[in-house]
C-alpha positions, 0 to 999 in steps of 0.5 A: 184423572179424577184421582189425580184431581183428588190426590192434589186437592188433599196434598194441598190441604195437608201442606197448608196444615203443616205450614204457617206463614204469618203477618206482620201483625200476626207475628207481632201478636204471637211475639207478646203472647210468647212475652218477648219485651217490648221494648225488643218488639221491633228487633224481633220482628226484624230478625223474623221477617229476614230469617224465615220471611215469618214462616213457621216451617222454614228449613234453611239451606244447608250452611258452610259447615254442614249445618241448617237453620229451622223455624221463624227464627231459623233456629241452627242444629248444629248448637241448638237443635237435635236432628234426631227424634230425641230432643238435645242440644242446648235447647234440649228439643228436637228441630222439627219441634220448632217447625210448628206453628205453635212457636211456644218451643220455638220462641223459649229456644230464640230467648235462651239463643238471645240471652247469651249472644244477643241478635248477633247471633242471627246474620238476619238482624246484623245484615238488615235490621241494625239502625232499620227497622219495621214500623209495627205502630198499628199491630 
């Protein structure tokens, strides 16, 4: 029983290593250290907070074409993403390399993703954030 005890305390200890979910203000801090624009600032944190709910490790459900999203921004591997160990895609990483809590991969990978399709490529920001977004005035 006293091993059993053991083996639960270190699995949750592992888990809370490996995963990050961040605050609001947190998320906000991370998102100017990463230089994302001001003046985006709310946008971003939208999209963050209805993609992953600001968790550095989430893994989306599988999607209607076979695909899945991955950390905070929910970074897709069909398009941006490589599944395998060997980074590719257009993002040329790997996506376990933005579940991390270093989102430094991460947050290049959601810029270019911006860059060439704006927020609407993230269903989390066309269905919650047009028009509605979080106050972030005391980050």
């Amino acid at each position: 029983m006293k091993y059993a005890v053991v083996l639960v305390a270190l699995f949750a200890v592992f888990l809370q290593s490996e995963a990050k979910q961040l605050s609001r203000c947190q998320l906000v801090h991370e998102l100017r250290n990463q230089g994302f624009p001001e003046a985006q600032m709310r946008d971003w944190v939208c999209l963050v907070e209805h993609e992953s709910s600001r968790r550095t490790h989430k893994i989306g459900t599988v999607n209607k074409n076979g695909s899945r999203d991955y950390g905070l921004f929910q970074i897709n591997d069909k398009y941006w993403c490589s599944k395998t160990s060997t980074p590719g895609k257009d993002c040329n990483l790997t996506c376990n390399d933005v579940i991390t809590d270093d989102i430094t991969k991460a947050s290049t990978c959601a810029k270019k993703i911006y860059k060439r399709h704006g927020f609407r490529a993230w269903y989390g920001w066309i269905n919650n954030c047009q028009g509605s977004l979080p106050d972030i005035s005391s980050c």
